[in-house]
MIFI-575988 format. One line per 4 residues: number of its first residue (from 0); for each residue x, y, z of N, C-alpha, C. Coordinates in Angstrom, 3 decimals. Layout:
<zamis>
NUM> X,Y,Z,X,Y,Z,X,Y,Z; ...
</zamis>
This chain:
<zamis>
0> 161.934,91.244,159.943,161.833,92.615,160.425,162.293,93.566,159.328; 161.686,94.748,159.221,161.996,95.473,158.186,163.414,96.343,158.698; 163.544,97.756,157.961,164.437,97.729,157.571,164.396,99.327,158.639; 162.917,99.751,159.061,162.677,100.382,159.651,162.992,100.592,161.208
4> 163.457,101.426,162.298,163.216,101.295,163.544,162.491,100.505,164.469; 162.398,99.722,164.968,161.481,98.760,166.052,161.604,99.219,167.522; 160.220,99.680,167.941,160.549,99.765,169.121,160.171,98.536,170.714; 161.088,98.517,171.405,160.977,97.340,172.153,160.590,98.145,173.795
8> 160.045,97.366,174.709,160.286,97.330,176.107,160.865,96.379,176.830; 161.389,96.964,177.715,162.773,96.316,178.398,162.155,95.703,179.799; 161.959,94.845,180.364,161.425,94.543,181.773,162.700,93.371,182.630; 163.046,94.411,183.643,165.024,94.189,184.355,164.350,93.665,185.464
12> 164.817,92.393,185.622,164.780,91.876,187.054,165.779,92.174,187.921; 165.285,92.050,189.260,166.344,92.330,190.331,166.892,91.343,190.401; 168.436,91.947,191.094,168.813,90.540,191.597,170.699,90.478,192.161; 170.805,91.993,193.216,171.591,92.233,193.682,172.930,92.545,192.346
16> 173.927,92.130,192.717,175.097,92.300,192.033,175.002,91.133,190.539; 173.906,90.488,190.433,173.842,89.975,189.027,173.094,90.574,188.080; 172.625,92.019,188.797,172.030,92.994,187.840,173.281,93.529,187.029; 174.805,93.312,187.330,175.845,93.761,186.138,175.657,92.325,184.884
20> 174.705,91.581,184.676,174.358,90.699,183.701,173.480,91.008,182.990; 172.398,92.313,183.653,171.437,92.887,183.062,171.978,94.477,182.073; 173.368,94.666,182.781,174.332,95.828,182.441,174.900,95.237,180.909; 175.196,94.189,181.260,175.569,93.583,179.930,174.803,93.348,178.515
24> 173.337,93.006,179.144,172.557,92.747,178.142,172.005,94.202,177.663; 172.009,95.181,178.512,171.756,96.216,177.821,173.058,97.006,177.059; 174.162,97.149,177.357,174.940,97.607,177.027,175.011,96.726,174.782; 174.651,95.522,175.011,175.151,94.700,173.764,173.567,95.724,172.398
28> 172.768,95.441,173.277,171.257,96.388,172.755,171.353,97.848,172.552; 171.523,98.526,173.212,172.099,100.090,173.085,173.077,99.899,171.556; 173.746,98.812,171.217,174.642,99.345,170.049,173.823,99.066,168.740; 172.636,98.446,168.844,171.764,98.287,167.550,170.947,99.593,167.623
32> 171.164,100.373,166.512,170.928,101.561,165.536,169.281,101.286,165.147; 168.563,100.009,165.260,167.694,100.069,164.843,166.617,99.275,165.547; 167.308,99.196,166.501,166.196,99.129,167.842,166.149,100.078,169.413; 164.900,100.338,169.527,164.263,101.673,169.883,163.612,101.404,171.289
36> 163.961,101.625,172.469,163.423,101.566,173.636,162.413,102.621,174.085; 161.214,101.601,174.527,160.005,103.010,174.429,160.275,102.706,175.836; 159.837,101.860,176.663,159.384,102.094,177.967,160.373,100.987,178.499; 160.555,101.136,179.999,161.496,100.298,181.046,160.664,99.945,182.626
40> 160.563,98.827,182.853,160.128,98.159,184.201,161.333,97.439,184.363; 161.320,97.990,186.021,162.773,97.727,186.344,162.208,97.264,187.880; 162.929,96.427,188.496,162.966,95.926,190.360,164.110,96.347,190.976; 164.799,96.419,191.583,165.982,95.981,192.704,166.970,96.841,191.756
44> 167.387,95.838,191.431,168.822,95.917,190.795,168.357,96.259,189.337; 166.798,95.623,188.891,166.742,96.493,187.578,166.249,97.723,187.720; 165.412,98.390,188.349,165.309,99.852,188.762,166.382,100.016,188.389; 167.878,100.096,189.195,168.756,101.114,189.119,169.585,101.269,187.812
48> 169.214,100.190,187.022,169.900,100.162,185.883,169.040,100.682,185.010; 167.560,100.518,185.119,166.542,101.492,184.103,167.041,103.341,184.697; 166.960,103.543,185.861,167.644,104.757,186.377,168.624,105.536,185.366; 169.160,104.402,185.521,170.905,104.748,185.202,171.061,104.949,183.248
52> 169.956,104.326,182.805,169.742,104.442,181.367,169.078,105.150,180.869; 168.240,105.597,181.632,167.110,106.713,181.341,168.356,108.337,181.653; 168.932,108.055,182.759,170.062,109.693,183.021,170.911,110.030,181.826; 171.140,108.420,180.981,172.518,108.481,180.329,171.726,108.416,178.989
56> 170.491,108.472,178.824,170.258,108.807,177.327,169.573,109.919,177.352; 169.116,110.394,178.466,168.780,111.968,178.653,170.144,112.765,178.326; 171.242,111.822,178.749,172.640,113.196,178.201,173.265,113.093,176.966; 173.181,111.599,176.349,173.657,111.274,175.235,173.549,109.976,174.177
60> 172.003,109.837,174.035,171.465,109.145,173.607,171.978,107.833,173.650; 172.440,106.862,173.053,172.284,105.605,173.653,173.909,105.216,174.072; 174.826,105.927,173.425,175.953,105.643,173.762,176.473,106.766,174.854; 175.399,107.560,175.214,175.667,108.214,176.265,174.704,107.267,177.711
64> 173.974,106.732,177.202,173.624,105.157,178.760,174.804,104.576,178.174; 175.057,104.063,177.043,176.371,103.036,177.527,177.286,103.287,178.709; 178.058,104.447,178.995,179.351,105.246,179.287,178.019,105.033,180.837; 177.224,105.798,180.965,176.859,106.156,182.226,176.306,104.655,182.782
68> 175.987,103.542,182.115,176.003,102.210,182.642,177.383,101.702,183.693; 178.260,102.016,182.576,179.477,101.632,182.835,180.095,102.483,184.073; 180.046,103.467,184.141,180.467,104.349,185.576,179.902,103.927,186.425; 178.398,103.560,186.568,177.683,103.031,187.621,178.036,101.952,188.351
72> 178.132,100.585,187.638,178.808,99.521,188.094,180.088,99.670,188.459; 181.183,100.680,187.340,182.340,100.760,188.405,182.023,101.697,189.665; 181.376,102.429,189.949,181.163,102.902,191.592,180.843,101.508,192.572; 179.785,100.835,191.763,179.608,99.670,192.711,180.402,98.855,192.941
76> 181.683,98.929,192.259,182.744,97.865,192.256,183.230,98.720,193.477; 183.690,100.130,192.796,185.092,100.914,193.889,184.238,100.479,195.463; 182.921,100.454,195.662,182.281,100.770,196.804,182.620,99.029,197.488; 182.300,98.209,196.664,182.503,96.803,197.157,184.086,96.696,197.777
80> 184.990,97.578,197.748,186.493,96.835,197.553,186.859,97.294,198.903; 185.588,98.157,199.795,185.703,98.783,201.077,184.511,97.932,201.860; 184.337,96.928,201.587,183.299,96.617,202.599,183.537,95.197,203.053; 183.370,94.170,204.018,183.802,93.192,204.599,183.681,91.993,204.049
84> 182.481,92.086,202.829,182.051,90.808,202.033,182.928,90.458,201.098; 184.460,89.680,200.986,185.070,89.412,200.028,185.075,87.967,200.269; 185.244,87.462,199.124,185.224,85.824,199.277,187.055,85.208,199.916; 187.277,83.859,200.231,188.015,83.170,200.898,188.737,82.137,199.545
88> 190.020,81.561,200.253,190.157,80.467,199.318,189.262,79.630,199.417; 188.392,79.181,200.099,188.147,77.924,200.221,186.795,78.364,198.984; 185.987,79.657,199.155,184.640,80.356,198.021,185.654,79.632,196.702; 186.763,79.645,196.484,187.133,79.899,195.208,186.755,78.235,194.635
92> 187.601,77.396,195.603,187.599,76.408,195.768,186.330,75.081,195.257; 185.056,76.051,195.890,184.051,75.525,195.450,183.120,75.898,194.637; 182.030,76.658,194.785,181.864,77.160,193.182,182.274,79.067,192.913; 182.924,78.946,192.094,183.623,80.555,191.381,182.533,81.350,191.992
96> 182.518,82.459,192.315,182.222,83.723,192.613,181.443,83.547,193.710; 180.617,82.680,194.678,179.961,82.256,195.881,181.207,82.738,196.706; 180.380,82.932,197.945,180.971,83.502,199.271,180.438,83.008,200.172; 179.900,81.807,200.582,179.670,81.337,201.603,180.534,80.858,202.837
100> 181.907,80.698,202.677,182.852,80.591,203.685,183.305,82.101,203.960; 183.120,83.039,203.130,183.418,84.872,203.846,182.970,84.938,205.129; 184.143,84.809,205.935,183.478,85.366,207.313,182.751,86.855,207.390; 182.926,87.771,206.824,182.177,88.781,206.872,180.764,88.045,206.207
104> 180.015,87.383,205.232,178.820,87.295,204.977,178.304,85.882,206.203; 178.865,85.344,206.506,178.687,84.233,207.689,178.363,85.538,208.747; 179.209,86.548,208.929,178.249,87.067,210.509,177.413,88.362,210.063; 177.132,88.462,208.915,176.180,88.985,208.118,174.778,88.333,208.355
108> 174.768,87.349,207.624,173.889,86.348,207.343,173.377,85.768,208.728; 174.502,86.125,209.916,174.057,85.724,211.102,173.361,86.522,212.015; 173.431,87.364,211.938,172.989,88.959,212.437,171.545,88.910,212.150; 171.872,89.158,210.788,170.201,89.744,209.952,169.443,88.183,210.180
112> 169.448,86.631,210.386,168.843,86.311,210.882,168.129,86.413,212.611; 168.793,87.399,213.685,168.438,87.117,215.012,167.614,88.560,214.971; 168.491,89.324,214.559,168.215,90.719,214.638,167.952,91.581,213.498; 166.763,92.640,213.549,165.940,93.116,212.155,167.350,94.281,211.617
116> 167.000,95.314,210.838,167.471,96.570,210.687,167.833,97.690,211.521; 166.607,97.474,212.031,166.247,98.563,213.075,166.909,98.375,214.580; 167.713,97.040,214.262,168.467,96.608,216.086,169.902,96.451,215.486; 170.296,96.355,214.254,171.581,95.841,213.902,171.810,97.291,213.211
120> 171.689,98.275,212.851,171.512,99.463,212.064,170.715,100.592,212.196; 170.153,101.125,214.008,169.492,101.687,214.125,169.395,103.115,213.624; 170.744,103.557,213.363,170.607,105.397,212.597,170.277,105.193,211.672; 169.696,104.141,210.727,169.620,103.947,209.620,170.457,104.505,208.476
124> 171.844,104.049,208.762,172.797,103.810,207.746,172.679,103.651,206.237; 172.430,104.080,205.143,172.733,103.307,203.999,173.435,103.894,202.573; 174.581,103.570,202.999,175.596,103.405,201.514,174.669,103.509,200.052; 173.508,102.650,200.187,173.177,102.527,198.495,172.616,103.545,198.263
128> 171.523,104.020,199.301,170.854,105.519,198.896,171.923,106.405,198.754; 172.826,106.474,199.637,173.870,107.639,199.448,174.452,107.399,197.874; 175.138,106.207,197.273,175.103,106.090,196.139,174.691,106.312,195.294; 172.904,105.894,195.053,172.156,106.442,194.340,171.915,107.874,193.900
132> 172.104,108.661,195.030,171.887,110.710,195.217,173.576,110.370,194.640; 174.599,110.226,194.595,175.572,111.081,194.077,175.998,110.616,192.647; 175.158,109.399,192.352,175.660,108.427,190.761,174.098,108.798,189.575; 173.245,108.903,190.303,172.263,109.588,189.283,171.432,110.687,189.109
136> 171.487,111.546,187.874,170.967,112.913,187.997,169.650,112.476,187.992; 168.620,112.521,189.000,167.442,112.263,189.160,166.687,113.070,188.572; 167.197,114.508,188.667,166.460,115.519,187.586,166.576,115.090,186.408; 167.114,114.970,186.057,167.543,114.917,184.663,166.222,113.461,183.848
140> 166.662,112.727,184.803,165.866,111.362,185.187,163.966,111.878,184.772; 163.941,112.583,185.785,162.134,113.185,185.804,162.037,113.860,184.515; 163.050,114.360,183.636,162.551,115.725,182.359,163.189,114.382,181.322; 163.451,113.290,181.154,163.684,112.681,180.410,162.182,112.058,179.316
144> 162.525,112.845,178.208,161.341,112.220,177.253,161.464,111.304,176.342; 162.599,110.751,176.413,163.009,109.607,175.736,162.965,108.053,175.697; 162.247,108.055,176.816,161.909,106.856,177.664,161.059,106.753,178.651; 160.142,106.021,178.580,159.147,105.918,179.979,159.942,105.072,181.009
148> 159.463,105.451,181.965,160.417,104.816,183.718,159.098,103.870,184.418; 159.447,102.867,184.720,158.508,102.221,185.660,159.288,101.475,186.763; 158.921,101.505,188.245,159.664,101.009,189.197,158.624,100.636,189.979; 158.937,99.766,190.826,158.143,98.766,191.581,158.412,98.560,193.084
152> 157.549,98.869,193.737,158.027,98.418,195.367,156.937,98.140,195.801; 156.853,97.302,197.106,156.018,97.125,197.219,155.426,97.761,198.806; 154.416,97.906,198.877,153.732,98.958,200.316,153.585,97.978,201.352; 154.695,98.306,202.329,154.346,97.052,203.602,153.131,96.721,204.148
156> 152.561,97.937,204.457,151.345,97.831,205.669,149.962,97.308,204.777; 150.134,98.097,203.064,148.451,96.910,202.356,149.179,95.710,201.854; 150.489,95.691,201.305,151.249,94.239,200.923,150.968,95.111,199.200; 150.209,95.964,198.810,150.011,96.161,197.256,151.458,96.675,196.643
160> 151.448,96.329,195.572,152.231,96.956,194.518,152.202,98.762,193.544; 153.406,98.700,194.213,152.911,100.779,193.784,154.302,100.755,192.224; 153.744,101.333,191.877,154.938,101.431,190.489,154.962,103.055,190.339; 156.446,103.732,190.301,156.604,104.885,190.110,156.652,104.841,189.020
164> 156.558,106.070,188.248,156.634,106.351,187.000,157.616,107.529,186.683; 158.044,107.764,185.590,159.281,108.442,185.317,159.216,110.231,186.372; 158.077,110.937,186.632,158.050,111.898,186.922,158.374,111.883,188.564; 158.112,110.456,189.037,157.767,110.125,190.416,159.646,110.158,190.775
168> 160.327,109.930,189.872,161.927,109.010,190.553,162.498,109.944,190.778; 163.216,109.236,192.092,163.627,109.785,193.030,164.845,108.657,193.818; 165.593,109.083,194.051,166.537,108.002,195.227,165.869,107.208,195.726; 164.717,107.815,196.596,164.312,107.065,197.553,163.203,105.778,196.899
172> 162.656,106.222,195.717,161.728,105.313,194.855,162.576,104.115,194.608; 163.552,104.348,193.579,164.252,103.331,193.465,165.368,102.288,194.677; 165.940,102.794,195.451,166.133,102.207,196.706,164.748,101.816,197.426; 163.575,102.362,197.524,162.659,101.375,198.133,162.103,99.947,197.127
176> 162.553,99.910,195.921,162.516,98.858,194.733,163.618,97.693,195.143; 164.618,97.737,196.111,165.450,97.716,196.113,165.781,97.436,197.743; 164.682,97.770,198.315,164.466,97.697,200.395,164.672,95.878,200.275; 164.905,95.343,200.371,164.954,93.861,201.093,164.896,93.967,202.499
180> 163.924,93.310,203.253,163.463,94.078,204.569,164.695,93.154,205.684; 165.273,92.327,205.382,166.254,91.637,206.521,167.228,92.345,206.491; 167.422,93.077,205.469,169.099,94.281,205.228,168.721,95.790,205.493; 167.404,96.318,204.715,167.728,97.601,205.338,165.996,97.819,205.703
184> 166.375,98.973,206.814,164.902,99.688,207.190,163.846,99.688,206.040; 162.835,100.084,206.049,161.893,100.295,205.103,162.009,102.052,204.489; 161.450,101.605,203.230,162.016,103.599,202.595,160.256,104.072,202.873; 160.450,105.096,203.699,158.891,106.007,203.362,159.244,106.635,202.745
188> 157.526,106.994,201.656,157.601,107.785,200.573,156.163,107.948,200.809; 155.972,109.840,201.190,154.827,110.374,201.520,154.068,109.317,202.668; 154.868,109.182,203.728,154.288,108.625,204.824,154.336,107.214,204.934; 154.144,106.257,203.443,154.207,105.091,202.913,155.315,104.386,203.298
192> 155.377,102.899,204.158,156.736,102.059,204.078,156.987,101.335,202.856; 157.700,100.918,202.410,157.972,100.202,201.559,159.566,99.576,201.567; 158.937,97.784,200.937,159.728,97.224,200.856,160.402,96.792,199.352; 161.494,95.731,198.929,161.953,95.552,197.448,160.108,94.976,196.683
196> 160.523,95.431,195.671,159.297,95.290,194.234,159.145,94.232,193.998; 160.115,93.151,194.285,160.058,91.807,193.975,159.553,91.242,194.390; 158.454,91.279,195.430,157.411,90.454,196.584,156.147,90.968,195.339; 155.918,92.012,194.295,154.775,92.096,193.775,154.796,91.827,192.616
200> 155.989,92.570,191.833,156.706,92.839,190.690,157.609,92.213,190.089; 158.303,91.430,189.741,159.559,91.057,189.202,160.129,90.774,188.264; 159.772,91.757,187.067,159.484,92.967,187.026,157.940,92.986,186.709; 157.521,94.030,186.922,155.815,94.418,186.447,155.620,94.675,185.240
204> 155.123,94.090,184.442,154.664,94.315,183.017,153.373,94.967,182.358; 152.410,95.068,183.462,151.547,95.380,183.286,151.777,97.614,182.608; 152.322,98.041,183.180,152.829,99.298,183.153,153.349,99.575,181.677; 153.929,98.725,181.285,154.428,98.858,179.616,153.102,98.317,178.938
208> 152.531,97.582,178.864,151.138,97.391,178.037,150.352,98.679,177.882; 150.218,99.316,179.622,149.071,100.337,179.554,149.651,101.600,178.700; 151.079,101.749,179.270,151.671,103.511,179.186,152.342,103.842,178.128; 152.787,102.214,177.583,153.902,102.309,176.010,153.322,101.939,174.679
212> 153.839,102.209,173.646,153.152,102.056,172.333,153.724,100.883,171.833; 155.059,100.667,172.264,155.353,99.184,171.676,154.849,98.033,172.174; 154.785,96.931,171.126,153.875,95.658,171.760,154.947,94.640,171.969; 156.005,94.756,171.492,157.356,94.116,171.661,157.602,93.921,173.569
216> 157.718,93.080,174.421,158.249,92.963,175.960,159.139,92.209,175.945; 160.618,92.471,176.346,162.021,91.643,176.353,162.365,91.524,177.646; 162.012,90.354,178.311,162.192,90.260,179.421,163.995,90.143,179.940; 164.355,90.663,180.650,165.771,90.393,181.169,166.041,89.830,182.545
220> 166.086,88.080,182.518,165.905,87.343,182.996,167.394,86.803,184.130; 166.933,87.568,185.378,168.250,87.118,186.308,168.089,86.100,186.984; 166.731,85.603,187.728,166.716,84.544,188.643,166.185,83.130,187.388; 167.220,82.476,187.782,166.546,81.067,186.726,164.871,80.797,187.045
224> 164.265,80.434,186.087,162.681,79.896,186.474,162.372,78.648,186.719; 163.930,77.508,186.170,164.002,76.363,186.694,165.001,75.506,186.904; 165.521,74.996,187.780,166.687,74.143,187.968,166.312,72.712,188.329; 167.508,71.945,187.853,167.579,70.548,187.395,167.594,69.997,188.957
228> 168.801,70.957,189.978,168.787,70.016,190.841,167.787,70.040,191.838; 167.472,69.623,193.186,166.387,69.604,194.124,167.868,70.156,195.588; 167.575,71.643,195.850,168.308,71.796,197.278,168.479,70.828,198.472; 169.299,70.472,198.942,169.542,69.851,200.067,169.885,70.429,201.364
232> 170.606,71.378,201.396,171.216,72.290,202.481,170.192,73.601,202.800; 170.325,73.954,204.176,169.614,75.076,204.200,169.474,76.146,203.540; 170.891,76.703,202.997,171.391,77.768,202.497,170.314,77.560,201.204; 170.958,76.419,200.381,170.267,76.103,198.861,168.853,76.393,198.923
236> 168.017,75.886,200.050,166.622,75.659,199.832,166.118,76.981,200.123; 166.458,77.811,200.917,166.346,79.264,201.238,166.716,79.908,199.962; 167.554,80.108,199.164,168.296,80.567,197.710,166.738,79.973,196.704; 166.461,78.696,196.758,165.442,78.515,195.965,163.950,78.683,196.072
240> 163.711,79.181,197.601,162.405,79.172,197.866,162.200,80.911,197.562; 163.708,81.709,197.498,163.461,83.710,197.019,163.059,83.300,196.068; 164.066,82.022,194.854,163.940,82.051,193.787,162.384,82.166,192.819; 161.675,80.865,193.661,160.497,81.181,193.206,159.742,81.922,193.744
244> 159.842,82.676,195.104,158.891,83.880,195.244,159.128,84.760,194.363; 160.338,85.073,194.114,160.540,86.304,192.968,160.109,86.370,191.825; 159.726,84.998,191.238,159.621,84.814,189.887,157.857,84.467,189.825; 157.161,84.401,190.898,155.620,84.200,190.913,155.362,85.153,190.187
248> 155.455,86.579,190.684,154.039,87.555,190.060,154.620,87.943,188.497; 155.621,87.525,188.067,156.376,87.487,186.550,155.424,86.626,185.898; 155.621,85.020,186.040,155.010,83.821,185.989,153.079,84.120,185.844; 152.584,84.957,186.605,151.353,84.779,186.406,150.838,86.284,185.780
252> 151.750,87.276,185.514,152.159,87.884,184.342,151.515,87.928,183.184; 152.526,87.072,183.053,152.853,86.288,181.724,151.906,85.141,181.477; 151.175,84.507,182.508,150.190,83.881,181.776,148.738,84.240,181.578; 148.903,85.481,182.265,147.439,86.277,182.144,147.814,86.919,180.572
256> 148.683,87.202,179.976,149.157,87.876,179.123,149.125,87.193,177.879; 149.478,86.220,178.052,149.328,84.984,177.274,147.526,84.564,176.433; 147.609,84.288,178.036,145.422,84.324,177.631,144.922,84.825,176.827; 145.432,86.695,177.418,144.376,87.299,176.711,144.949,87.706,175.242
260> 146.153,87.251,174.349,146.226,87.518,173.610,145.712,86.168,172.623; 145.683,84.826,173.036,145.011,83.907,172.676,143.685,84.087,172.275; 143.298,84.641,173.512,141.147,85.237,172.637,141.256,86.089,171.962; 141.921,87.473,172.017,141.791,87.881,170.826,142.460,87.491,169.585
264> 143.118,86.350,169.300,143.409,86.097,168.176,142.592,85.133,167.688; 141.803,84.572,168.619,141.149,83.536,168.308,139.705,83.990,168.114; 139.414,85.557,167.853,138.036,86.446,167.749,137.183,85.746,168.841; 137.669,85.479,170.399,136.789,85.527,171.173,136.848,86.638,172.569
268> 137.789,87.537,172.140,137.516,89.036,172.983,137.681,90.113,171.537; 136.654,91.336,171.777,136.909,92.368,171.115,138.373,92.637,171.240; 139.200,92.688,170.150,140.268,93.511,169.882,140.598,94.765,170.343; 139.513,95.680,170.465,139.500,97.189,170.898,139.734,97.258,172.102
272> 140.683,98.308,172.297,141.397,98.265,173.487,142.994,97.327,173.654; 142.564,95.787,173.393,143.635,95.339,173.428,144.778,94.892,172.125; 145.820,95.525,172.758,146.863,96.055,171.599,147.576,94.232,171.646; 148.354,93.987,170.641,148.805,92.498,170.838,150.016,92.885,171.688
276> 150.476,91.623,172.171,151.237,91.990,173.390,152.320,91.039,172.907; 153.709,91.196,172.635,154.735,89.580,172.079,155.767,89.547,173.111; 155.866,88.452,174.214,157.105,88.714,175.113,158.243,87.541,174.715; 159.436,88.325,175.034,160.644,87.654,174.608,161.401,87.548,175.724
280> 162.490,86.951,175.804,162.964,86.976,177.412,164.473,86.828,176.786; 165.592,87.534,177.270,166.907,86.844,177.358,167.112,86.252,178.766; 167.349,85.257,178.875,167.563,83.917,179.935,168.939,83.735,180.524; 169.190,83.592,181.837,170.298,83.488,182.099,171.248,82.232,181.343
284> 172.551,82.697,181.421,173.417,81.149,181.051,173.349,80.256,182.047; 173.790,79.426,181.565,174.032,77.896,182.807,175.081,78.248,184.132; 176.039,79.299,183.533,176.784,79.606,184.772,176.332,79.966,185.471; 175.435,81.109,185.162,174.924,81.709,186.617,173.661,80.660,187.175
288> 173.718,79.261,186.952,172.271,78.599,187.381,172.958,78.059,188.654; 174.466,78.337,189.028,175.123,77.496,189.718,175.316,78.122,190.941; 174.955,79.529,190.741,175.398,80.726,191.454,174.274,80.685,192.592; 175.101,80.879,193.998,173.895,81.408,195.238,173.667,82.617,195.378
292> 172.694,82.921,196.356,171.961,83.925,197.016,173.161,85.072,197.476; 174.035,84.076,197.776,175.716,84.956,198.274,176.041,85.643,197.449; 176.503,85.355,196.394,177.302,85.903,195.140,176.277,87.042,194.970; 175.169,87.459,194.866,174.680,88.719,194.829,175.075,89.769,195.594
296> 176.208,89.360,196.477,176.815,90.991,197.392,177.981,90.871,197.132; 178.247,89.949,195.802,179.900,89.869,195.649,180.226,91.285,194.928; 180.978,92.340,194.799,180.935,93.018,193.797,182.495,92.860,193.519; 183.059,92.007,193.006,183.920,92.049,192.981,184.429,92.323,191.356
300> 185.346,93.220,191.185,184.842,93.578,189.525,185.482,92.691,189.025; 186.631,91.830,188.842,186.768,90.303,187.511,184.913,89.546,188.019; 184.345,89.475,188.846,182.600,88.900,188.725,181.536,89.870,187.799; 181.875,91.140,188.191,180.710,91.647,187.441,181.053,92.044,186.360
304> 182.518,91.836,186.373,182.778,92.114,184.553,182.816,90.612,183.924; 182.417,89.500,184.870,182.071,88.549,183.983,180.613,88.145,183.756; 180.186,89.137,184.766,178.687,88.956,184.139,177.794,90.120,183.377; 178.866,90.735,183.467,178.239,91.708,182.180,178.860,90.882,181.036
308> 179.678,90.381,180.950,180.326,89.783,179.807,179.243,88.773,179.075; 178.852,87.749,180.369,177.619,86.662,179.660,176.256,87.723,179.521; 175.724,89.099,180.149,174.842,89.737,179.396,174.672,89.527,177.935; 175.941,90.245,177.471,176.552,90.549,176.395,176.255,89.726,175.342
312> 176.749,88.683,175.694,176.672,87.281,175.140,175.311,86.638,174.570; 174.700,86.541,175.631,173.434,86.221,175.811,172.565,86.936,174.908; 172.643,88.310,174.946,172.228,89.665,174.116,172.623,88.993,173.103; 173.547,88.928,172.488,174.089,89.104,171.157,173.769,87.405,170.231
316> 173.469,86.320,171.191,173.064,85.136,170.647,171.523,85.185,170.788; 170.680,85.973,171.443,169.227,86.021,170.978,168.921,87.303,169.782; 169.482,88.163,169.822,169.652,88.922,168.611,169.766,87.907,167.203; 170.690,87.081,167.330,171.146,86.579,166.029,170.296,85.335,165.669
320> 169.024,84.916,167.056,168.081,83.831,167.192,166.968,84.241,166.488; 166.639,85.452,167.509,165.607,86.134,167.364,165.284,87.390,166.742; 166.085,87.829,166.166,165.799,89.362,166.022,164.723,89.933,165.067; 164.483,89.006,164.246,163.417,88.384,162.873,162.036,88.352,163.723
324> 161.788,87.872,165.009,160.945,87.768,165.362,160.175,89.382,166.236; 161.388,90.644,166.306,160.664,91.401,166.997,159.730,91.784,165.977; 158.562,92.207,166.757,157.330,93.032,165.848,156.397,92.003,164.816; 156.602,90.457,165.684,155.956,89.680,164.606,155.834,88.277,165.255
328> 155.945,88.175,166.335,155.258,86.994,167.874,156.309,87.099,168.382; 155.521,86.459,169.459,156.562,86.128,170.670,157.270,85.052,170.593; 158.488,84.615,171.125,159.696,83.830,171.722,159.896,83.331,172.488; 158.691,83.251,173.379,158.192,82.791,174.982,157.388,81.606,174.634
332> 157.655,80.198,175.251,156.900,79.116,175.272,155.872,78.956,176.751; 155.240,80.341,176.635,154.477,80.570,177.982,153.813,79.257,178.694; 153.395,78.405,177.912,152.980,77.035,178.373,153.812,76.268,178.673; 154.769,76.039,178.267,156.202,75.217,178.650,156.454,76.075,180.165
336> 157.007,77.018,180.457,157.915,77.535,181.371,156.615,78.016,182.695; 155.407,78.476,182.273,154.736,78.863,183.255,153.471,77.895,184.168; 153.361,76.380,183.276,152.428,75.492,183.689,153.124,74.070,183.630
</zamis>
């Protein structure tokens, strides 16, 4: 890589409270001087962190998202330390940061299986939107020219995938990126229900090909794409069957993406039109491969300051892998991981 600016796109998976791992990996990126974020596709938990980076480099370029990263997650911490989901000795006991013996997520988890939103939460209650309106300047968000915004939800009643774009965001855009339909009501937007982005999106890539100039895609990878062991328990097999719904429309993505950069290198599609496309992914660590479906409502801050910590990490050992490779192929063994 030269010696020049590179610009990259960022594509944030959701993935509850292990989006402070996606906090991490951006926070370690923001401190390289010579890499350049054109565009952001974000889901769930990555929406709010593309949100939250797009407000904070609208106020102070990249070390002004650092600072406004960092306030964000601590609100989500202060907000966690008031709510019923804390883990038990016995969570500690078995694997670190899981909460499956929390009696508050046991009659959680018990609820939202008998009864929808709309019978367990009928005023339609919700903390995160209220969060969202008082933790990000959304204006600020829409006049931001420093970054393209892409967010993902998906439309209940056709099942299609709608992606906002930076002019579109709004609270309610990104909390409907972010709707998981067993926890909260559905968000309308202009009449529209909508549920989390991750049933279409996870994240959508297609949006940075069309709208951004960089050919660079760095995927920021929260749900593993494969594990060693085979679930046994209900809990596990439920944890692994989101796992791979979430990670399908990524997965076939990426191998449509793959394809078509194969023919045109191989002069069997016209080039014109299509720009080369190189995707890179930072991958979760092994710790979090251990981690359940639970631990995503842990917010407990020694957890999310340890998973911003392995962001960090992670960031800073594909940097020192890969960094040679932005602007000059991809880092993705698309045939290995997607077939």
């Amino acid at each position: 890589m030269s010696g020049d600016p590179i610009r990259v796109n960022l594509a944030l998976q959701g993935g509850g409270a292990h989006g402070a791992f996606t906090w991490g990996v951006l926070d370690r990126l923001l401190e390289e001087p010579d890499i350049v974020i054109d565009g952001v596709s974000g889901t769930s938990a990555g929406a709010m962190n593309a949100a939250v980076l797009a407000d904070g480099m609208a106020r102070g370029g990249n070390q002004g998202a650092r600072e406004r990263l960092a306030q964000f997650w601590d609100t989500v911490i202060h907000m966690g330390r008031f709510g019923p989901l804390v883990r038990t000795p016995l969570d500690a006991m078995a694997v670190p940061w899981n909460m499956e013996y929390s009696p508050g997520y046991m009659i959680f988890d018990a609820i939202s299986r008998y009864f929808s939103p709309y019978q367990f939460n009928p005023m339609n209650w919700n903390p995160l939107l209220a969060m969202l309106r008082e933790t990000i300047d959304f204006d600020r968000v829409r006049a931001c020219d420093c970054i393209k915004l892409f967010v993902a939800a998906t439309a209940v009643r056709t099942g299609k995938l709608r992606v906002f774009h930076t002019r579109e965001m709004t609270p309610e855009a990104v909390m409907a990126s972010a709707c998981l339909p067993h926890v909260f009501q559905a968000v309308e937007i202009d009449g529209e229900p909508y549920w989390d982005g991750g049933y279409m999106g996870n994240p959508a890539l297609f949006p940075l090909i069309y709208n951004c100039d960089a050919s660079d895609i760095m995927i920021v990878q929260v749900n593993p794409l494969a594990r060693d062991e085979t679930p046994t328990t209900t809990p596990a097999i439920l944890d692994r069957v989101n796992e791979i719904s979430f990670n399908a429309t990524l997965m076939r993505e990426m191998r449509a993406i793959d394809f078509v950069s194969r023919l045109v290198a191989e002069h069997k599609l016209e080039s014109d039109g299509h720009k080369p496309v190189r995707l890179h992914r930072v991958d979760v660590p092994e710790p979090m491969r251990h981690l359940s479906a639970a631990s995503k409502l842990n917010a407990e801050r020694s957890f999310l300051n340890q998973l911003h910590a392995w962001g960090r990490e992670q960031a800073d050992g594909w940097l020192a892998d890969h960094r040679r490779d932005l602007g000059a192929r991809s880092t993705i063994d698309i045939e290995r991981d997607t077939t």
